[in-house]
N, C-alpha and C positions, 0 to 999 in steps of 0.2 A: 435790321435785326440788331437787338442790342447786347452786348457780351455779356457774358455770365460767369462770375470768380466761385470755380470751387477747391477747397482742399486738393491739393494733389494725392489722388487715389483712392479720390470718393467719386460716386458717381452723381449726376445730377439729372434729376430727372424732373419732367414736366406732362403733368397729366392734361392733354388738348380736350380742350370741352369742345362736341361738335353739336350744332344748333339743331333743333329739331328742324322736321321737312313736313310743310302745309302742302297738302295732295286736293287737289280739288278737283270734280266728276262735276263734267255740265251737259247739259242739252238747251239748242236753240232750238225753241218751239215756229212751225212756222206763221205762227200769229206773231213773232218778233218780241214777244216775252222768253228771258231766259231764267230758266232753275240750276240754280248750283250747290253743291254739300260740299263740306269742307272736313277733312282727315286730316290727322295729324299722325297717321300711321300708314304704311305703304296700303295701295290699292291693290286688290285680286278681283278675281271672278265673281265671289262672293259678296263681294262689299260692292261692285257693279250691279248683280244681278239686283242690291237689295234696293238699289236707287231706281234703277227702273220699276221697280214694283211701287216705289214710293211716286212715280211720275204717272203710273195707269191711274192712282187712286186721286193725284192732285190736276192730273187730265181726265174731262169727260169722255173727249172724242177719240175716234179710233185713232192709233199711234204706228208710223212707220217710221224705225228708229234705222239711222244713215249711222253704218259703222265702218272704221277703216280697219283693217286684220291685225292690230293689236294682239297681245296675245291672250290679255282679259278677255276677249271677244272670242276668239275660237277654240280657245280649250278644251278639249272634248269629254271631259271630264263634267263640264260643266252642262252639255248637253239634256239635262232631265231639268235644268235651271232655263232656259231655252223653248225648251216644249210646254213647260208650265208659262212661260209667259205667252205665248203663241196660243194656248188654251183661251187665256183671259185676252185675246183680241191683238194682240201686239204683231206687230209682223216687222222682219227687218232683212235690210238691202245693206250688201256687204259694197263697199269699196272696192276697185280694182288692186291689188298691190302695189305697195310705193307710189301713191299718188296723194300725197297729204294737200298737193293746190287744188283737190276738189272738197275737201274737208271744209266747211264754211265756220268749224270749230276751232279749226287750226289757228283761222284768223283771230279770232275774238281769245287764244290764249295766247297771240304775240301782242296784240293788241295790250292785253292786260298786264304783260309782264314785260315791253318796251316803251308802253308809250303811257298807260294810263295809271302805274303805280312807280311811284319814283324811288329813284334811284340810291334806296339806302337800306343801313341794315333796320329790320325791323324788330320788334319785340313781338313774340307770338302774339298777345293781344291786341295789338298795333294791326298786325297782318291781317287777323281775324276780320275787324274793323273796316279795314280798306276793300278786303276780298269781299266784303255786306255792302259799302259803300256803291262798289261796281255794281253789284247783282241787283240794288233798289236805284240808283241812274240810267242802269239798261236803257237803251232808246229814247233818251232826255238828255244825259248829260253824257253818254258815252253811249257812239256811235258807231256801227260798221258798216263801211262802204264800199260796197263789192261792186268792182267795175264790172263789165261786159262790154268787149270790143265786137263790136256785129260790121262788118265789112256789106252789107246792106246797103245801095244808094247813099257810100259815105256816111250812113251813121254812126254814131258811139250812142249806145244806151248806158244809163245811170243808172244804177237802182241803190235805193239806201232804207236801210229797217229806218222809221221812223215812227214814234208811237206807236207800238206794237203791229204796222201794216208795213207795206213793201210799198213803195211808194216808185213807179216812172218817171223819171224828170226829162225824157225827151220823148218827141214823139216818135211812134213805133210803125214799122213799114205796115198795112195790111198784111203782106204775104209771110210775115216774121211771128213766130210765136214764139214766145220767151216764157219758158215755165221754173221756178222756184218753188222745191218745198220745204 
């Protein structure tokens, strides 16, 4: 901290500039393509609901959206917002509470914000930038690697999104099914 001389019996003041806050809403498709929007204003209900809408019309296929009990998520308010996507084919599977190690989203925002954008202050357009950089290396140059330990005849399974497929890199017992969606 550096001192500061003022008149004795004036006050000295300093107006803190606080940086704006990037909000980014993602889903991991399970073809291993991810979509992300980027906000530079807090997220609500609203501003989720409209991303999903924007994901039924940039996905073909029918869509079953993995949510954990956020409270964008279950607002009851938003309810009519809900039923209107469930109209248009959408169906969604709620999370158990407090359980963000089954979030496969969780990973991929520690992922982004410990390991794969470094560690400095950014300038908004900077940020912008690198948060576009992630989203077009998805499955190329940035990678997530979800173990599974299967206690199976001593096996460990691998799996890792790689070019938009889920890829086995060990072999798998017969009697074991392993399903990802």
């Amino acid at each position: 901290m550096r001192p500061i001389w003022t008149k004795r019996g004036e006050v000295h003041t300093i107006t803190a500039k606080r940086a704006q806050r990037m909000n980014v809403i993602g889903a991991l498709l399970s073809s291993g393509r991810l979509v992300l929007a980027k906000l530079w204003q807090s997220v609500n209900g609203r501003w989720f609901f409209g991303f999903l809408m924007a994901l039924l019309k940039r996905v073909s296929k029918p869509l079953v959206v993995i949510l954990d009990n956020a409270s964008i998520h279950t607002a009851k308010k938003l309810k009519p917002y809900w039923d209107l996507l469930e109209e248009k084919g959408m169906q969604f599977y709620f999370l158990p509470p407090y359980s963000p190690e089954l979030n496969r989203i969780e990973l991929l925002w520690h992922k982004m914000k410990y390991e794969w954008l470094p560690f400095k202050t950014f300038m908004p357009d900077e940020l912008e930038q690198a948060i576009d950089e992630i989203g077009r290396g998805f499955g190329e140059k940035y990678m997530l690697t979800l173990l599974l330990g299967a206690y199976v005849a001593n096996t460990m399974i691998e799996l890792k999104l790689i070019n938009e497929n889920m890829v086995i890199r060990k072999n798998i017992p017969p009697n074991l099914r392993v399903i990802f969606s």
